[in-house]
MDTraj code that builds the backbone (N, CA, C; nanometers):
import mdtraj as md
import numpy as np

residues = "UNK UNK UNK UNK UNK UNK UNK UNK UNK UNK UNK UNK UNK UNK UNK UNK UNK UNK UNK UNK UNK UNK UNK UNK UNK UNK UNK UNK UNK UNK UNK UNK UNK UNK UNK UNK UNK UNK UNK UNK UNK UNK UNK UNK UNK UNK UNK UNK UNK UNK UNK UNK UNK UNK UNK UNK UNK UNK UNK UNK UNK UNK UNK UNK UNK UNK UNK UNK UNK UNK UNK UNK UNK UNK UNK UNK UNK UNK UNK UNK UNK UNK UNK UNK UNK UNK UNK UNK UNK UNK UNK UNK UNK UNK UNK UNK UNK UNK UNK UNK UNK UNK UNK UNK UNK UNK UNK UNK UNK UNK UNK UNK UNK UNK UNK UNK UNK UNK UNK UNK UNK UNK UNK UNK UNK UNK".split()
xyz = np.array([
    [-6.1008, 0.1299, 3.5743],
    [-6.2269, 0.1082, 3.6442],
    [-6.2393, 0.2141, 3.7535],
    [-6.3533, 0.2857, 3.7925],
    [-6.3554, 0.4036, 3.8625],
    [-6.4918, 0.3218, 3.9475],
    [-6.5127, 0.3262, 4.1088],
    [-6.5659, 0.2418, 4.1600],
    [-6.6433, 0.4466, 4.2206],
    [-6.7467, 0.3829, 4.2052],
    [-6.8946, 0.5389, 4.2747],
    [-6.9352, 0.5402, 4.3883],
    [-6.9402, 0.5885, 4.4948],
    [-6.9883, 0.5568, 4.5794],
    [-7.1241, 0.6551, 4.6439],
    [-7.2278, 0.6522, 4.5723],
    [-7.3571, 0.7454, 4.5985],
    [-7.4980, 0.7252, 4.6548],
    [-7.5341, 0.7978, 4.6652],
    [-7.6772, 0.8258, 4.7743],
    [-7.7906, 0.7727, 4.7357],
    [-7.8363, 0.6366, 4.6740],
    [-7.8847, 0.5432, 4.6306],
    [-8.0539, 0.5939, 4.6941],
    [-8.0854, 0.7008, 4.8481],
    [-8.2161, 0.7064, 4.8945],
    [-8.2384, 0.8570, 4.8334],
    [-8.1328, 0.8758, 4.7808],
    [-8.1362, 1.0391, 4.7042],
    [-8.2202, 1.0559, 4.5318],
    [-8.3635, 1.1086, 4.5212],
    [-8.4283, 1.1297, 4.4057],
    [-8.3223, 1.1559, 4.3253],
    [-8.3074, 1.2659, 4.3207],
    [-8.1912, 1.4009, 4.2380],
    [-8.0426, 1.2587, 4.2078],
    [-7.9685, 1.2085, 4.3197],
    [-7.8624, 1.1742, 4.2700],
    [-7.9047, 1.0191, 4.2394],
    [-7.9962, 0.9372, 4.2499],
    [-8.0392, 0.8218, 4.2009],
    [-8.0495, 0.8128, 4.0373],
    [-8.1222, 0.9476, 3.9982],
    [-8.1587, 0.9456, 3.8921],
    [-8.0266, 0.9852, 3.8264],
    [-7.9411, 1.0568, 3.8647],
    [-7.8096, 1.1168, 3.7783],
    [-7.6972, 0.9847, 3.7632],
    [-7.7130, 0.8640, 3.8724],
    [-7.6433, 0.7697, 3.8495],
    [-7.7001, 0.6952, 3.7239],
    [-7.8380, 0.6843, 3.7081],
    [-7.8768, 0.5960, 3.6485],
    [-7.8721, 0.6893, 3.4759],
    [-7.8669, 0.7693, 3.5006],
    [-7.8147, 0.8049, 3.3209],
    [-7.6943, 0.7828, 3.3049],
    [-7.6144, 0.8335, 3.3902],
    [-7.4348, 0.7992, 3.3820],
    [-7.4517, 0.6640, 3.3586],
    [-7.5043, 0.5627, 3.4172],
    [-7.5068, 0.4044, 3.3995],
    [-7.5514, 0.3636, 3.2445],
    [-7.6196, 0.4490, 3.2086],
    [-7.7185, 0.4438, 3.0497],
    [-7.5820, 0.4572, 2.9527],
    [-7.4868, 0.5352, 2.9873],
    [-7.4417, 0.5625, 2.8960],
    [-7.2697, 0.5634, 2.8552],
    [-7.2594, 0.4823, 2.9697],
    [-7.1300, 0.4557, 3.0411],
    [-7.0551, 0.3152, 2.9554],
    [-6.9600, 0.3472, 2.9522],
    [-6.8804, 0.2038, 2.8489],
    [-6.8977, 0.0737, 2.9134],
    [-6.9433, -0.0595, 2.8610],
    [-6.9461, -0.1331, 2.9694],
    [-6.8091, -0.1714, 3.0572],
    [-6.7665, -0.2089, 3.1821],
    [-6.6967, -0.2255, 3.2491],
    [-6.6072, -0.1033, 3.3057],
    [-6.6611, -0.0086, 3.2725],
    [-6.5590, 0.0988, 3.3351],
    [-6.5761, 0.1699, 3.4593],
    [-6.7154, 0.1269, 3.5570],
    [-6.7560, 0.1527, 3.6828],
    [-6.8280, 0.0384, 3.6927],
    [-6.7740, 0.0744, 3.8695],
    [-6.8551, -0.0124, 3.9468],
    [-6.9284, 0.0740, 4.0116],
    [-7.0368, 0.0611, 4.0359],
    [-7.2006, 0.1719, 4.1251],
    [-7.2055, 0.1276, 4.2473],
    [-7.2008, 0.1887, 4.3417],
    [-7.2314, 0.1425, 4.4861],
    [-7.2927, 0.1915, 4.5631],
    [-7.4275, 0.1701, 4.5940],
    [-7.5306, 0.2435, 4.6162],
    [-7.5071, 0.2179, 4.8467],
    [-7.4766, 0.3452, 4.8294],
    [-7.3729, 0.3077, 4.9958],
    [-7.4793, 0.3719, 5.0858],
    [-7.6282, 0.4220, 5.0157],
    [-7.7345, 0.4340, 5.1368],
    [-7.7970, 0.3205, 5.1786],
    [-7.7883, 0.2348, 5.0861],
    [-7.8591, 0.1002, 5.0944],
    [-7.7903, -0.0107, 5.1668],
    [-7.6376, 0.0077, 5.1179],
    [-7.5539, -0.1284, 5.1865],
    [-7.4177, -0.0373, 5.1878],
    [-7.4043, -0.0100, 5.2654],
    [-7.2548, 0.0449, 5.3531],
    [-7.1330, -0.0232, 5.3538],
    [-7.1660, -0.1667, 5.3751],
    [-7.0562, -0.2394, 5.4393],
    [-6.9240, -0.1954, 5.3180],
    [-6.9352, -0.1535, 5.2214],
    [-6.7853, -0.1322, 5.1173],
    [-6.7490, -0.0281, 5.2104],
    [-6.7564, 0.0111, 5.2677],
    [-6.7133, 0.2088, 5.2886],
    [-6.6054, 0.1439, 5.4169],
    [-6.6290, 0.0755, 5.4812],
    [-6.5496, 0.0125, 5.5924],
    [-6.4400, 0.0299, 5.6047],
    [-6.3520, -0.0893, 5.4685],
    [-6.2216, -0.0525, 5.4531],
    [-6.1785, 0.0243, 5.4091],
    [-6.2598, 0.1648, 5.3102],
    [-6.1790, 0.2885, 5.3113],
    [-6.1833, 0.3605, 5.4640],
    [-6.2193, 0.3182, 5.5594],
    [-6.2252, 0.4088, 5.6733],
    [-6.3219, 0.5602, 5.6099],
    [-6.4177, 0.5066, 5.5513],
    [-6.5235, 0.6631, 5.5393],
    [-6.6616, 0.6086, 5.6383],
    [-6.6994, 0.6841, 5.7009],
    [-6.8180, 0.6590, 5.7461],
    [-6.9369, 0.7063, 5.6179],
    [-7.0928, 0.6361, 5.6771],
    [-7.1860, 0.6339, 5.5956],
    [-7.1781, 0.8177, 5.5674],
    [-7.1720, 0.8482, 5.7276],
    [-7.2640, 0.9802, 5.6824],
    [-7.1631, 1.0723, 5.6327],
    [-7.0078, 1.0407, 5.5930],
    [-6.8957, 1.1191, 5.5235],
    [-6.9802, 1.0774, 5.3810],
    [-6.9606, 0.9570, 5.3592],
    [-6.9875, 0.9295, 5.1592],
    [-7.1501, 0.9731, 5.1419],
    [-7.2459, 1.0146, 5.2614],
    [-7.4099, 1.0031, 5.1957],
    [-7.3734, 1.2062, 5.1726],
    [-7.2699, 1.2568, 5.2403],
    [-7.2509, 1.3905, 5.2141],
    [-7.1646, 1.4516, 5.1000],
    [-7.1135, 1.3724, 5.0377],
    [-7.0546, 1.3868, 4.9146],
    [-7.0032, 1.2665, 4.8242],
    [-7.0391, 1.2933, 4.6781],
    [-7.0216, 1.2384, 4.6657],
    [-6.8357, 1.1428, 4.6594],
    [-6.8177, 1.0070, 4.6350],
    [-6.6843, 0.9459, 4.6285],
    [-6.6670, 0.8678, 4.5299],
    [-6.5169, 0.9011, 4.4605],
    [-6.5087, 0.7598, 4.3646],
    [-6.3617, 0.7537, 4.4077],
    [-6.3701, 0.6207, 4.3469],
    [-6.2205, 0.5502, 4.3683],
    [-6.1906, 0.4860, 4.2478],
    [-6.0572, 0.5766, 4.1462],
    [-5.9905, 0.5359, 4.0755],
    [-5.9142, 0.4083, 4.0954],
    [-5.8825, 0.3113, 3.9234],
    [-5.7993, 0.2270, 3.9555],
    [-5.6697, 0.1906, 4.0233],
    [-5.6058, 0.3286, 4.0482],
    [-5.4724, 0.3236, 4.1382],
    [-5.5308, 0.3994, 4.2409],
    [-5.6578, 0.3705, 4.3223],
    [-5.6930, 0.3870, 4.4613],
    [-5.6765, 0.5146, 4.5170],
    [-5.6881, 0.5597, 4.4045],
    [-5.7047, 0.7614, 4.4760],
    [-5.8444, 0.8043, 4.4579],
    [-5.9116, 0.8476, 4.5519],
    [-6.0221, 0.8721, 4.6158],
    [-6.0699, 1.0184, 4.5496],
    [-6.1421, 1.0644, 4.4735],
    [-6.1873, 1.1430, 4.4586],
    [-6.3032, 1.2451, 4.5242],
    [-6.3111, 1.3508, 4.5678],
    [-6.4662, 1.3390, 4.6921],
    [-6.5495, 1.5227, 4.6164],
    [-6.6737, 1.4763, 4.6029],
    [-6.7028, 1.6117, 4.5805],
    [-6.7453, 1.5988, 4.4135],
    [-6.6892, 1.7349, 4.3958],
    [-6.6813, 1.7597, 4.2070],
    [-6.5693, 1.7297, 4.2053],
    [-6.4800, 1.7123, 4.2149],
    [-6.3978, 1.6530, 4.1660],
    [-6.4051, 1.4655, 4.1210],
    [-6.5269, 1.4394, 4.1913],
    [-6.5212, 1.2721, 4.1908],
    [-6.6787, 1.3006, 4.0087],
    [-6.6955, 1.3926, 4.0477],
    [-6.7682, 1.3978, 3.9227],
    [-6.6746, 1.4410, 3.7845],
    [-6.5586, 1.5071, 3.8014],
    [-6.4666, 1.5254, 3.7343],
    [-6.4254, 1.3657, 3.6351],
    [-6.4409, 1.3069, 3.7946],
    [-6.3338, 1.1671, 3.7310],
    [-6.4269, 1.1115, 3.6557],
    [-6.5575, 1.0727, 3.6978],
    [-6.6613, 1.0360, 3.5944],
    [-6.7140, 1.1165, 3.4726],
    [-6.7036, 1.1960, 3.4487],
    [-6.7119, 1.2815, 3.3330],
    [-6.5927, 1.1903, 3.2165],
    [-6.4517, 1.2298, 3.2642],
    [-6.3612, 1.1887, 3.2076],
    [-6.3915, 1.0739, 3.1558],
    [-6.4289, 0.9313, 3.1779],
    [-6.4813, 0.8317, 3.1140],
    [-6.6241, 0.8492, 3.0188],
    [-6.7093, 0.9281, 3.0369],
    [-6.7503, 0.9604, 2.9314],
    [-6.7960, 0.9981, 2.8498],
    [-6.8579, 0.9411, 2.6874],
    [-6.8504, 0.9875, 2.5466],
    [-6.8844, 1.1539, 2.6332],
    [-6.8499, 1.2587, 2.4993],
    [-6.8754, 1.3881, 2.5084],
    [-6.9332, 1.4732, 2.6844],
    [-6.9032, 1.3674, 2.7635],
    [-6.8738, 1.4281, 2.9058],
    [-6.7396, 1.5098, 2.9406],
    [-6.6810, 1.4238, 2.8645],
    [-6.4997, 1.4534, 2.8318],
    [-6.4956, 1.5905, 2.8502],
    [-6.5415, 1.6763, 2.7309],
    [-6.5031, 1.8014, 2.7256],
    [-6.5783, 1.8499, 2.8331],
    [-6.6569, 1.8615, 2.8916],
    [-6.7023, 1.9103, 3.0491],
    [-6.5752, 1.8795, 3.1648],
    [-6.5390, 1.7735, 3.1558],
    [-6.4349, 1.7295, 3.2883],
    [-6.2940, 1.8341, 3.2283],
    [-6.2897, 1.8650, 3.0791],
    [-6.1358, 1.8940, 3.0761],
    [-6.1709, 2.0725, 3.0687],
    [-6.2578, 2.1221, 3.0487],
    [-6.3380, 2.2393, 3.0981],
    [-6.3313, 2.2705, 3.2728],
    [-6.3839, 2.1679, 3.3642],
    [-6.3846, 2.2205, 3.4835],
    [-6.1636, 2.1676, 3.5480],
    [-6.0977, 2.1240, 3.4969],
    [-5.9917, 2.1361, 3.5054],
    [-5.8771, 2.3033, 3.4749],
    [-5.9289, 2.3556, 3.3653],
    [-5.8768, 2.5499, 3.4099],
    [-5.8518, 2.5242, 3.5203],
    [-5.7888, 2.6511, 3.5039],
    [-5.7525, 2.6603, 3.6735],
    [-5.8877, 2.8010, 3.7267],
    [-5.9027, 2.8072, 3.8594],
    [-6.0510, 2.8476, 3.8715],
    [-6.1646, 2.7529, 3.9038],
    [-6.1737, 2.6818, 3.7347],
    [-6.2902, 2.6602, 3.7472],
    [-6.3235, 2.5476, 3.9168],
    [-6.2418, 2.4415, 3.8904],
    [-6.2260, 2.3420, 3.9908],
    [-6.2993, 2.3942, 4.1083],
    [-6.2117, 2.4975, 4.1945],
    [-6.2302, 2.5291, 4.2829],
    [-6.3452, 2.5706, 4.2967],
    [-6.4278, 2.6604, 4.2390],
    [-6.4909, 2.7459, 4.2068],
    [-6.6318, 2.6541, 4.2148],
    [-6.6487, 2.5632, 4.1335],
    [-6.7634, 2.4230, 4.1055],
    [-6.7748, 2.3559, 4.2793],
    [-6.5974, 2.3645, 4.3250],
    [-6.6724, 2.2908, 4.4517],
    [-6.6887, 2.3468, 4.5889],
    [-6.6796, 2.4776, 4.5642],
    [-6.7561, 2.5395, 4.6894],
    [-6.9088, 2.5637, 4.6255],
    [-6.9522, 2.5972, 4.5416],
    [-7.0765, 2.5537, 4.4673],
    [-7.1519, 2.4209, 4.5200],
    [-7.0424, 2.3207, 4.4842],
    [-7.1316, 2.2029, 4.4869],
    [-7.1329, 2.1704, 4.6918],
    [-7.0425, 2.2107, 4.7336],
    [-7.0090, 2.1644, 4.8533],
    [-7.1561, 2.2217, 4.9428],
    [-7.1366, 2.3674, 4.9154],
    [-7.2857, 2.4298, 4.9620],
    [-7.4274, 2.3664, 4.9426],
    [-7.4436, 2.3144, 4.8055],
    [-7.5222, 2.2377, 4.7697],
    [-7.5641, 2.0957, 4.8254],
    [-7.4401, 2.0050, 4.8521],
    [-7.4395, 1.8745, 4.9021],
    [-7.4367, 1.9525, 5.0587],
    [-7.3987, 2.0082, 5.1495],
    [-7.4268, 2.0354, 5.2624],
    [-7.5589, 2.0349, 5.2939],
    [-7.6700, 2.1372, 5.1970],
    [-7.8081, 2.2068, 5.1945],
    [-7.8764, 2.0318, 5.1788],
    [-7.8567, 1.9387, 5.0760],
    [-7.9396, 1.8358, 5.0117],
    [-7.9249, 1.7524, 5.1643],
    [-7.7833, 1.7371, 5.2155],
    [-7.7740, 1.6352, 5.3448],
    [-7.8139, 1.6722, 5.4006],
    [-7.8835, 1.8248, 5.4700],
    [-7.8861, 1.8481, 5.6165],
    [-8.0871, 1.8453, 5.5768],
    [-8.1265, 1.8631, 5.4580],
    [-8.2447, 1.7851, 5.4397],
    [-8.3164, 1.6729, 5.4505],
    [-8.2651, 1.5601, 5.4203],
    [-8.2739, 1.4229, 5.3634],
    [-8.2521, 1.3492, 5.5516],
    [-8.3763, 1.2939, 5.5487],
    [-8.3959, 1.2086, 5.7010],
    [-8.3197, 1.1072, 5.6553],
    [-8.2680, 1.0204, 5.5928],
    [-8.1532, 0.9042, 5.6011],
    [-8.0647, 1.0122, 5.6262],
    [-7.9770, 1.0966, 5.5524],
    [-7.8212, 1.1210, 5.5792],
    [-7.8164, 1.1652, 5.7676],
    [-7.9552, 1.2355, 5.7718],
    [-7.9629, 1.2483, 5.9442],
    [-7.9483, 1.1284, 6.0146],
    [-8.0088, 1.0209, 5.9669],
    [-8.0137, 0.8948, 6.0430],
    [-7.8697, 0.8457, 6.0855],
    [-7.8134, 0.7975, 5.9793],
    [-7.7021, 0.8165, 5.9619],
    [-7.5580, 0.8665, 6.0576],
    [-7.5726, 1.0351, 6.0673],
    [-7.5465, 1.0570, 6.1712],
    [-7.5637, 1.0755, 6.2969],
    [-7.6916, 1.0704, 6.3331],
    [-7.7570, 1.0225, 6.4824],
    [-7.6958, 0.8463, 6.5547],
    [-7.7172, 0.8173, 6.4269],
    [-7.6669, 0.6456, 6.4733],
    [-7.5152, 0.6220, 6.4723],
    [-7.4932, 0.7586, 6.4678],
    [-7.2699, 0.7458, 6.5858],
    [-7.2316, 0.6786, 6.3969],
    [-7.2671, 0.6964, 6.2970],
    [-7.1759, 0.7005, 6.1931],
    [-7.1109, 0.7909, 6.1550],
    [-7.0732, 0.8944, 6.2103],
    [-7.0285, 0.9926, 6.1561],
    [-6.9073, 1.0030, 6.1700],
    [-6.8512, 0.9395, 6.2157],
    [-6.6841, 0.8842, 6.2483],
    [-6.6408, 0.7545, 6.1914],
    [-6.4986, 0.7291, 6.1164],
    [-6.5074, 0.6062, 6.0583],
    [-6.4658, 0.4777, 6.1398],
])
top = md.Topology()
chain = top.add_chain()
for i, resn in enumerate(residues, 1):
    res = top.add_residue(resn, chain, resSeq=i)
    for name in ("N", "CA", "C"):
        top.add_atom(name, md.element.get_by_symbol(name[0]), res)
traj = md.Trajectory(xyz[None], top)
């Protein structure tokens, strides 16, 4: 079970959860839409405005994925996503995808009036 933790007030990543959800095995994620209801993020010690800036998943043995790499882990579960996740594993590529994506999720947060809210309202520390 791989537990998501994403930007639920986000067009772009609302809609990318909800195909992953379309097509996803049943029971193999849990979705946690952490712009809307926060309170899960608590006991990992992440603040809102750490998880509304990238994305997070949390594998069944509780290792935290953050970034592309947490898209890595969801790929891996599934159908014909597979070969994409075992593709950005090379060596290179990894790295390479998440200064890409990191630039990207920096540019989308420092847009988006919730992830600002967020950190104006002293969440930005866990």
């Amino acid at each position: 079970m791989l537990t998501v933790y994403y930007d639920g007030k986000c067009g772009l990543c609302r809609r990318e959860i909800e195909y992953y959800k379309n097509i996803a095995p049943a029971d193999s994620f849990v979705w946690l839409d952490i712009a809307n209801d926060p309170t899960s993020l608590a006991a990992l010690r992440i603040s809102q405005a750490d998880a509304l800036r990238r994305l997070h998943a949390r594998d069944a043995s509780g290792v935290m994925h953050v970034g592309a790499a947490a898209f890595v882990a969801i790929w891996q579960r599934l159908a014909y996503w597979r070969y994409l996740a075992l593709l950005m594993k090379l060596p290179l590529v990894l790295p390479l995808a998440s200064i890409i994506y990191n630039r990207f999720a920096d540019h989308r947060f420092a847009r988006l009036s919730h992830c600002q809210l967020a950190v104006t309202a002293g969440d930005n520390k866990p």
